[in-house]
KEVOVEX-846471 format. One record per residue (C-alpha): residue number from 1; x, y, z; residue in one letter. Coordinates in steps of 0.05 Angstrom, whole numbers, plus 5000, padded with zeros to 4 digits. Example, Ala and Ser with C-alpha at 12.3 -4.5 7.8 and 13.67 -1.06 7.14 Angstrom:
! KEVOVEX-846471
+-----+------+------+------+------+
| seq |   c1 |   c2 |   c3 | type |
+-----+------+------+------+------+
|   1 | 5246 | 4910 | 5156 |    A |
|   2 | 5273 | 4979 | 5143 |    S |
+-----+------+------+------+------+
//
This chain:
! KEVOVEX-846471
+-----+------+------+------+------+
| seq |   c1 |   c2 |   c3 | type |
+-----+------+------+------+------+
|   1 | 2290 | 3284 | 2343 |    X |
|   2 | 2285 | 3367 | 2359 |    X |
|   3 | 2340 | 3373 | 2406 |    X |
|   4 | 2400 | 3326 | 2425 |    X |
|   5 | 2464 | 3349 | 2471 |    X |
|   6 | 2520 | 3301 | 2468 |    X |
|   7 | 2563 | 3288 | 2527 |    X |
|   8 | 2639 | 3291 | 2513 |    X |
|   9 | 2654 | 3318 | 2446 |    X |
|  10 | 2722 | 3276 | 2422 |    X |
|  11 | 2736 | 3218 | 2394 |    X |
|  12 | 2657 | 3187 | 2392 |    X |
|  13 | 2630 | 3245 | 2422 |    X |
|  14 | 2653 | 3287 | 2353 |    X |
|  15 | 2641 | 3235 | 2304 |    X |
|  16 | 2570 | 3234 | 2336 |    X |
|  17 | 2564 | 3314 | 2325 |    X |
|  18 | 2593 | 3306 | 2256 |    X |
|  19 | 2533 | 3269 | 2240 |    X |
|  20 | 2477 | 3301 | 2277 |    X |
|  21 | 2498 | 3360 | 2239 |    X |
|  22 | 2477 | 3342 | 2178 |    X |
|  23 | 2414 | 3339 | 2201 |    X |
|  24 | 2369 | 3407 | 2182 |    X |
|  25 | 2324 | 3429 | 2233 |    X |
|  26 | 2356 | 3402 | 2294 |    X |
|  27 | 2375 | 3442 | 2363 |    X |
|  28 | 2450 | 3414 | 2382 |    X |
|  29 | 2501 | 3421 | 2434 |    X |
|  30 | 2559 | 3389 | 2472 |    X |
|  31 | 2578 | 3383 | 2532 |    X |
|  32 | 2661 | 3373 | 2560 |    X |
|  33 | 2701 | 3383 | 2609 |    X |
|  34 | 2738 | 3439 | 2567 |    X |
|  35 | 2706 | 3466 | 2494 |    X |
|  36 | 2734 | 3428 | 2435 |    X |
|  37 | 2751 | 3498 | 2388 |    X |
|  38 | 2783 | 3452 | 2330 |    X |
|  39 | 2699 | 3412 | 2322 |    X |
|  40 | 2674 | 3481 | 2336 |    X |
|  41 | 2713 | 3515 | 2277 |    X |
|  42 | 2700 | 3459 | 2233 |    X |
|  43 | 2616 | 3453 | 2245 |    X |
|  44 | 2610 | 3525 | 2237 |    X |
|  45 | 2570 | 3540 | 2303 |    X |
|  46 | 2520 | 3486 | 2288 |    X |
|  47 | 2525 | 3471 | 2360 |    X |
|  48 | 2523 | 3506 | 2426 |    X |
|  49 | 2582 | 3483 | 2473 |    X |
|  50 | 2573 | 3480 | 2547 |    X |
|  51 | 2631 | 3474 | 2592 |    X |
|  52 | 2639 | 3432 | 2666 |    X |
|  53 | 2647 | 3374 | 2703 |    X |
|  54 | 2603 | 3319 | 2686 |    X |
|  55 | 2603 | 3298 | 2764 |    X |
|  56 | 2586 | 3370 | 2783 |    X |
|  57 | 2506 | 3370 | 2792 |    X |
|  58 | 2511 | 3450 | 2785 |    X |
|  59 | 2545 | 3448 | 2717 |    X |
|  60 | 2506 | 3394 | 2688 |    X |
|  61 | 2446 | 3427 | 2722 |    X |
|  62 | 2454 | 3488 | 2687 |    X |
|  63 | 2468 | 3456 | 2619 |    X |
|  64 | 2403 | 3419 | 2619 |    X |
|  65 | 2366 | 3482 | 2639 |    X |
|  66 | 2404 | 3526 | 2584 |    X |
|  67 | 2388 | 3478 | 2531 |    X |
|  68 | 2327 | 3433 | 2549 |    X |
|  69 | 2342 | 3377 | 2502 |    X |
|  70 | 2301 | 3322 | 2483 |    X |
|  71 | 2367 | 3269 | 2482 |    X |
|  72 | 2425 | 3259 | 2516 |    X |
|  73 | 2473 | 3219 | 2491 |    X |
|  74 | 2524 | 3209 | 2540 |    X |
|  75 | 2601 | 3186 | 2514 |    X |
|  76 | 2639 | 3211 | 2566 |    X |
|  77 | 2697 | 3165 | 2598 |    X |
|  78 | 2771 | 3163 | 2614 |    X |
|  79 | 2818 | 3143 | 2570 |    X |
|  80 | 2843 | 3067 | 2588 |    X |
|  81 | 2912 | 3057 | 2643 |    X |
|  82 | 2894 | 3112 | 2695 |    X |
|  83 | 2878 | 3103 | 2761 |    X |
|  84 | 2821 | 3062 | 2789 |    X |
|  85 | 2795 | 3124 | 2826 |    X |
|  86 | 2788 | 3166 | 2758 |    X |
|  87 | 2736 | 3105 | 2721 |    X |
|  88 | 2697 | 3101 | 2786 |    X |
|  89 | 2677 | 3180 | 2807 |    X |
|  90 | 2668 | 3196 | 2727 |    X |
|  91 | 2642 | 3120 | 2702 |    X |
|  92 | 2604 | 3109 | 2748 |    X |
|  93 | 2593 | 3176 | 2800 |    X |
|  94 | 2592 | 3223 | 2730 |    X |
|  95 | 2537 | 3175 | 2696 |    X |
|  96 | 2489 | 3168 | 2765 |    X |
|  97 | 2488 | 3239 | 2763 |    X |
|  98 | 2467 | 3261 | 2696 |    X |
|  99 | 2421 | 3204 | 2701 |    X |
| 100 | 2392 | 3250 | 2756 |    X |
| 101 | 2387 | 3312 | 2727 |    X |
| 102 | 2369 | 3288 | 2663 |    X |
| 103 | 2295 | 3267 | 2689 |    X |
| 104 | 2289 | 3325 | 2729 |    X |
| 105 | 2297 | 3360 | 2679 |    X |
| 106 | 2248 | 3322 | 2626 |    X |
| 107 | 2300 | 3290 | 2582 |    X |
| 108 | 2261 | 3239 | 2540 |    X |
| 109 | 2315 | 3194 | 2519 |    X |
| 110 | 2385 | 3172 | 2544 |    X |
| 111 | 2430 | 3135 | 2495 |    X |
| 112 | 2493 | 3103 | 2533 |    X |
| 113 | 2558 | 3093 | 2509 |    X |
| 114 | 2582 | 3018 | 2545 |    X |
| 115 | 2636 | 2975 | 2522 |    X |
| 116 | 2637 | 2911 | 2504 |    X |
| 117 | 2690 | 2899 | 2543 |    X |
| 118 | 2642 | 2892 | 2611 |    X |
| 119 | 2632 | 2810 | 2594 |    X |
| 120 | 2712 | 2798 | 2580 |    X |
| 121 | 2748 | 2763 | 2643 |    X |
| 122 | 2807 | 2745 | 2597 |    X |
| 123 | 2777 | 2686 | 2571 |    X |
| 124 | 2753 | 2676 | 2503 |    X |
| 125 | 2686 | 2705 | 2470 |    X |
| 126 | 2661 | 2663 | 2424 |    X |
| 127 | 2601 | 2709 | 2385 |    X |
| 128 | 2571 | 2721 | 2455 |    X |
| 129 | 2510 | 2750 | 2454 |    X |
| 130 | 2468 | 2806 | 2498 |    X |
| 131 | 2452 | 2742 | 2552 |    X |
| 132 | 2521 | 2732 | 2564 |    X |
| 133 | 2532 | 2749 | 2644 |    X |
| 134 | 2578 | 2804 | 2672 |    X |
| 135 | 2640 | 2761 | 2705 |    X |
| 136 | 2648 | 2757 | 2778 |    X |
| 137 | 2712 | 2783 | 2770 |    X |
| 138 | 2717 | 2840 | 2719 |    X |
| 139 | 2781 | 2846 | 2687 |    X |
| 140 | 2806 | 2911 | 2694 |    X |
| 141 | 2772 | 2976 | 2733 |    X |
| 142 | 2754 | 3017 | 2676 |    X |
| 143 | 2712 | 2953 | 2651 |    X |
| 144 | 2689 | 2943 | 2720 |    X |
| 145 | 2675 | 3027 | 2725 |    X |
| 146 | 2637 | 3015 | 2653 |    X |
| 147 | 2590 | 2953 | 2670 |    X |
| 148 | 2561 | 2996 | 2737 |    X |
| 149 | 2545 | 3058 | 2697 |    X |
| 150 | 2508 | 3014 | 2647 |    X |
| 151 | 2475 | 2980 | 2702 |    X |
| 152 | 2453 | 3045 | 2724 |    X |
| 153 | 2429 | 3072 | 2661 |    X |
| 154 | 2386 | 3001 | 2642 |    X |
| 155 | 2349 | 3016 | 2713 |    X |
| 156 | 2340 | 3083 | 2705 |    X |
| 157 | 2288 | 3062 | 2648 |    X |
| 158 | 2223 | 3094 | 2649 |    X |
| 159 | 2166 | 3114 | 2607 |    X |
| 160 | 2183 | 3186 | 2614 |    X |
| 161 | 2261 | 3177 | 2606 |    X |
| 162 | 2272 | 3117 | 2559 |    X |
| 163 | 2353 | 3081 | 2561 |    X |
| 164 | 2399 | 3037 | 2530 |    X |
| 165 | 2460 | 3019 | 2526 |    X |
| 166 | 2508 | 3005 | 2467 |    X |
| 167 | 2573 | 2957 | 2474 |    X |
| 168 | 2621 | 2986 | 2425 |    X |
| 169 | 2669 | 2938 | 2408 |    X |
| 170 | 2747 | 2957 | 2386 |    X |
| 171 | 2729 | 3026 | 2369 |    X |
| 172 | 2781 | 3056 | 2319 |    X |
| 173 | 2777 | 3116 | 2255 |    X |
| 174 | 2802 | 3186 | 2247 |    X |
| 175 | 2809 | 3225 | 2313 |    X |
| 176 | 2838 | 3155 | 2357 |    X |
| 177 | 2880 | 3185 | 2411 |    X |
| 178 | 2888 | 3108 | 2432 |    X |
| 179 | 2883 | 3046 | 2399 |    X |
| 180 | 2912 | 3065 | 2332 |    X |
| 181 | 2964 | 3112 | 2365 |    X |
| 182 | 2987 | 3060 | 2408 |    X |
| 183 | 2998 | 3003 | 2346 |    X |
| 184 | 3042 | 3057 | 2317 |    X |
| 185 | 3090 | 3072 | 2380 |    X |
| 186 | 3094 | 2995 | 2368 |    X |
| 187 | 3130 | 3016 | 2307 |    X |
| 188 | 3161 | 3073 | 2321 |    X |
| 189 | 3191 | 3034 | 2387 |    X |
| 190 | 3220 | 2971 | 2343 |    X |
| 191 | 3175 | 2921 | 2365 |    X |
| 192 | 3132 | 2893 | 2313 |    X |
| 193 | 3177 | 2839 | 2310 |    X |
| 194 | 3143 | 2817 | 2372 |    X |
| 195 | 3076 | 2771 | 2375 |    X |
| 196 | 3037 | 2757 | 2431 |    X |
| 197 | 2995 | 2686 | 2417 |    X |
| 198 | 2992 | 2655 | 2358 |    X |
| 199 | 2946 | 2703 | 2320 |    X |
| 200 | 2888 | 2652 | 2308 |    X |
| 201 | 2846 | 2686 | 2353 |    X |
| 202 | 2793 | 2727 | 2321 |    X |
| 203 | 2770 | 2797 | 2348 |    X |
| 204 | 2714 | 2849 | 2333 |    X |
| 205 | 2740 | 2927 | 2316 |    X |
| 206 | 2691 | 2985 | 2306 |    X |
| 207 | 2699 | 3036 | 2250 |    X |
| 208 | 2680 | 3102 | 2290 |    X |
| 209 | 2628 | 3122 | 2240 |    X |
| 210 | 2596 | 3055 | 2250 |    X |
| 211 | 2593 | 3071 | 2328 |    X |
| 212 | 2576 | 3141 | 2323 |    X |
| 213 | 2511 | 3124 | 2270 |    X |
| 214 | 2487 | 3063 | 2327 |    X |
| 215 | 2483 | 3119 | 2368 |    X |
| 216 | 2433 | 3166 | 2328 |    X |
| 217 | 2392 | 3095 | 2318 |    X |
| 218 | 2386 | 3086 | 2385 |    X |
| 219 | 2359 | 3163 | 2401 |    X |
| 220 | 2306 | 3153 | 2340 |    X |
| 221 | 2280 | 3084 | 2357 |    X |
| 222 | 2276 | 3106 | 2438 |    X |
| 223 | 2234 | 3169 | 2413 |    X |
| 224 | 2198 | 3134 | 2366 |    X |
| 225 | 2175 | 3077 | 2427 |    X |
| 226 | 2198 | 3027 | 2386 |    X |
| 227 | 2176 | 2964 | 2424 |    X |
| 228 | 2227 | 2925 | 2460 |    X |
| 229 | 2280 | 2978 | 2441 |    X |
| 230 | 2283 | 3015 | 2507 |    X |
| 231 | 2319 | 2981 | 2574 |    X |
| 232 | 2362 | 2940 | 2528 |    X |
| 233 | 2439 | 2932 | 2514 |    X |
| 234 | 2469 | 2920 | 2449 |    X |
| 235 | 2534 | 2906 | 2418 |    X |
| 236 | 2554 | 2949 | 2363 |    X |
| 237 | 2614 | 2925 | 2317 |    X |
| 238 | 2627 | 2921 | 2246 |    X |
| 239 | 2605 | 2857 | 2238 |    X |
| 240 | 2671 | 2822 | 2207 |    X |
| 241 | 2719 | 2790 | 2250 |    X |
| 242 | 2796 | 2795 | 2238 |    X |
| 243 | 2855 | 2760 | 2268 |    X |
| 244 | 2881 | 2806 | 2319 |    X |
| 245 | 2941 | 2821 | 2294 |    X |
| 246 | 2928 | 2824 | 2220 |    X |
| 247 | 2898 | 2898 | 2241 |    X |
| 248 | 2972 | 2930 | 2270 |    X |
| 249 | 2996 | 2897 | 2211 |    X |
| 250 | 2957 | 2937 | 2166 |    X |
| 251 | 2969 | 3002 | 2194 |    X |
| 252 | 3044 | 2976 | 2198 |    X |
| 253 | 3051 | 2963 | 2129 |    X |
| 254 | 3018 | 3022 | 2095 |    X |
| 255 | 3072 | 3064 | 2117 |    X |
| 256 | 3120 | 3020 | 2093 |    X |
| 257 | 3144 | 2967 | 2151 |    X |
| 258 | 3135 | 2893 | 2148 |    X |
| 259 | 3169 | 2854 | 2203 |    X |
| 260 | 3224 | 2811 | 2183 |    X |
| 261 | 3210 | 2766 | 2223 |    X |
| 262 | 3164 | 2739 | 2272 |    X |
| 263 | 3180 | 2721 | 2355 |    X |
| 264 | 3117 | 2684 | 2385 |    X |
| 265 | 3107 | 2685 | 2452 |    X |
| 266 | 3058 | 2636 | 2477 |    X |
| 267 | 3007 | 2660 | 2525 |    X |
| 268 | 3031 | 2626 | 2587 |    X |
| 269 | 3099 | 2651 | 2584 |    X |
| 270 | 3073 | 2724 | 2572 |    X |
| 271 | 3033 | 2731 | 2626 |    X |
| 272 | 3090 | 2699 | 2678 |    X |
| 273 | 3127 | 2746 | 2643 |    X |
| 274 | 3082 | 2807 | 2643 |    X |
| 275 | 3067 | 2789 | 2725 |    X |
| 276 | 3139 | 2796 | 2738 |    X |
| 277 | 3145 | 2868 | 2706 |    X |
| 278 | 3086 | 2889 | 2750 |    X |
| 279 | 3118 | 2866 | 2796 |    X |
| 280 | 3181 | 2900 | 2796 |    X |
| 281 | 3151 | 2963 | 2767 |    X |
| 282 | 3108 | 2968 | 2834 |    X |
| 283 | 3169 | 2967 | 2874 |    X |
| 284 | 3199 | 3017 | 2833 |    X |
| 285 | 3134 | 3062 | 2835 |    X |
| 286 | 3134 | 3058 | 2761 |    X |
| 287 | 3078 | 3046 | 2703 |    X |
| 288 | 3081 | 2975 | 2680 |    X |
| 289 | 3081 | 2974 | 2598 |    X |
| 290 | 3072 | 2904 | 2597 |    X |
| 291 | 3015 | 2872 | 2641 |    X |
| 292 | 2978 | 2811 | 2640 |    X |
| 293 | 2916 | 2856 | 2613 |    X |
| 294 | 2952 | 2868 | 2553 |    X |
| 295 | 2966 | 2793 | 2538 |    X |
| 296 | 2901 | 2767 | 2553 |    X |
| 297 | 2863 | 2827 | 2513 |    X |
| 298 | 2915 | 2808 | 2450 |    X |
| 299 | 2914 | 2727 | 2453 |    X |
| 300 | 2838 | 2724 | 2470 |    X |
| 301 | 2784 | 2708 | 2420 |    X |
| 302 | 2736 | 2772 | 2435 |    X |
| 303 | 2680 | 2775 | 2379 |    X |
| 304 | 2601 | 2787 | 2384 |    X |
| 305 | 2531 | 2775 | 2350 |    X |
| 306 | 2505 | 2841 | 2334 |    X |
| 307 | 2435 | 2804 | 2318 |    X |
| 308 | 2402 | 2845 | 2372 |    X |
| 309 | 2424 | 2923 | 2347 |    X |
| 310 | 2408 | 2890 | 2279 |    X |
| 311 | 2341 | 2865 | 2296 |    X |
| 312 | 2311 | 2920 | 2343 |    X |
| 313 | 2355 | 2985 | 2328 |    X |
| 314 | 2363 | 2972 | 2249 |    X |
| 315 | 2436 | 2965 | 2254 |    X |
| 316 | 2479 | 2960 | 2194 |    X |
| 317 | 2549 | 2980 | 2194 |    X |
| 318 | 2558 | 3030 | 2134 |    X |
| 319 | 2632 | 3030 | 2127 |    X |
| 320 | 2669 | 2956 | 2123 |    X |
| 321 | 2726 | 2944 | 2150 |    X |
| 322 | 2772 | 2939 | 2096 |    X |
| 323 | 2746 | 3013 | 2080 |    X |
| 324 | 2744 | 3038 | 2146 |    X |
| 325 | 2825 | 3012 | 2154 |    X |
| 326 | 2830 | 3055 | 2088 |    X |
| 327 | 2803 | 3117 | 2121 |    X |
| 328 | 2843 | 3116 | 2189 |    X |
| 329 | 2907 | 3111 | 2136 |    X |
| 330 | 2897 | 3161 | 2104 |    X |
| 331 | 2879 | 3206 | 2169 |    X |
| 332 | 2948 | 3176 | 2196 |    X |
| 333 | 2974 | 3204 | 2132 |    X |
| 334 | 2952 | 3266 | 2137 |    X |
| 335 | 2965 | 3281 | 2218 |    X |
| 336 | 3022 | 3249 | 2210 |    X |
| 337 | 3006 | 3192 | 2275 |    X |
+-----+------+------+------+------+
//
């Protein structure tokens, strides 16, 4: 790899720049919506930022122009609960159009950022695989917004601009603005207490270091025309499964907190439950906290063979779990989440 720009430069996007850094002799740069100063200060100008809006064929235009790279590696997505309209013109309208650009303007490789949350309808996922199909009905829009723009980048495969796709499972590390954040307002709100299921369903989380080093595989085995690498999806996760909510529980009880006691709510009452607070939250023009999305993605089993990234991409999650829980503690330590 001689030159790589990275689309989006938080949560992924920075872990991924963290670690292209240390690589000598390589061109980098970034592209956001706004320049990330605090990455900036802390790589030293080891990468050239470019500003604009990723659906704007002008700015991305002049990006590719500017920096002619060899790779783009494109992370860019709302965060989840906004508005249907937001996942589809930046998913999906943002994605088709670097796609464009991107092979006018001689990119060699394209390395996807998916989720694996494009195959979940709120049933269970039983170490699912690549052949697993899409459902009919996706569960959510940002999933829905997700599994087009992947569609688009699988079929925009080519010999001169070779694509994939990576499903990153439960991403969570240093630098989470959602999942972690989110089990802590748990906390902070009084409501660990609570339990949605029975906790015997098993679930895949991705240490962001993990995801962010799938990524650099991905560029180096397209570049390399690795055979049967290019065109393909994977599913990237840390390989060990955990009982959903033995992971809050973790984060819960390094600072401290272990619920007294436990309140189960079975699945079937939550989601009558969580339909009848959508319910009266639409009338009330309101944001629904509780949804039925919320109980399905916590009582579902959701976990995934990774045989695939293994096998073709070299895969091998660096950081375990157990280590990568230790890390995000001590991060929530020291930012005080």
């Amino acid at each position: 790899m001689e030159s790589v720009i990275v689309f989006g430069s938080g949560f992924l996007g920075g872990h991924i720049l963290r670690q292209l850094s240390q690589r000598k002799g390589l061109r980098i740069a970034a592209f956001d919506v706004r320049a990330n100063e605090e990455l900036q200060k802390e790589l030293e100008g080891k990468f050239e930022m470019f500003t604009g809006d990723i659906t704007n064929k002008e700015d991305v235009e002049k990006a590719l122009k500017t920096f002619k790279p060899q790779v783009v590696i494109h992370t860019v997505s709302p965060v989840h609960n906004l508005g249907r309209d937001i996942y589809f013109h930046v998913n999906v309208d943002g994605t088709e159009n670097l796609l464009r650009v991107a092979r006018e303007n001689g990119v060699a490789a394209f390395v996807y950022t998916s989720s694996a949350g494009v195959v979940f309808d709120g049933h269970d996922l039983i170490n699912v695989n690549e052949e697993c199909p899409l459902p009919e009905k996706p569960m959510d829009a940002y999933n829905e917004s997700k599994a087009m723009a992947e569609k688009a980048v699988i079929e925009a495969n080519c010999p001169e601009m070779k694509t994939v796709g990576l499903r990153v499972a439960g991403l969570f590390g240093p630098g989470d603005r959602q999942m972690v954040p989110g089990m802590m307002n748990v906390l902070k709100n009084n409501q660990t207490k609570f339990q949605l299921g029975d906790n015997l369903n098993l679930f895949d989380f991705t240490y962001i270091e993990n995801a962010a080093y799938s990524h650099l595989l991905a560029a180096d085995k397209l570049l390399a025309g690795a055979k049967g690498v290019d065109g393909q999806v994977y599913f990237i996760t840390n390989g060990q499964v955990i009982y959903f909510w033995d992971f809050p529980r973790a984060l819960w009880a390094h600072v401290g907190h272990v619920p007294p006691y436990i309140i189960k709510m079975p699945r079937a009452i939550g989601l009558v439950l969580a339909g009848l607070a959508e319910w009266a939250c639409a009338i009330l023009g309101k944001e629904p906290g509780f949804t039925r999305f919320r109980v399905k993605f916590s009582c579902a089993n959701r976990y995934y063979d990774i045989s695939k990234a293994r096998t073709l991409l070299g895969y091998e999650p660096k950081v375990d779990l157990e280590e990568g829980i230790r890390r995000t503690l001590k991060w929530v330590d020291e930012t005080k989440q």
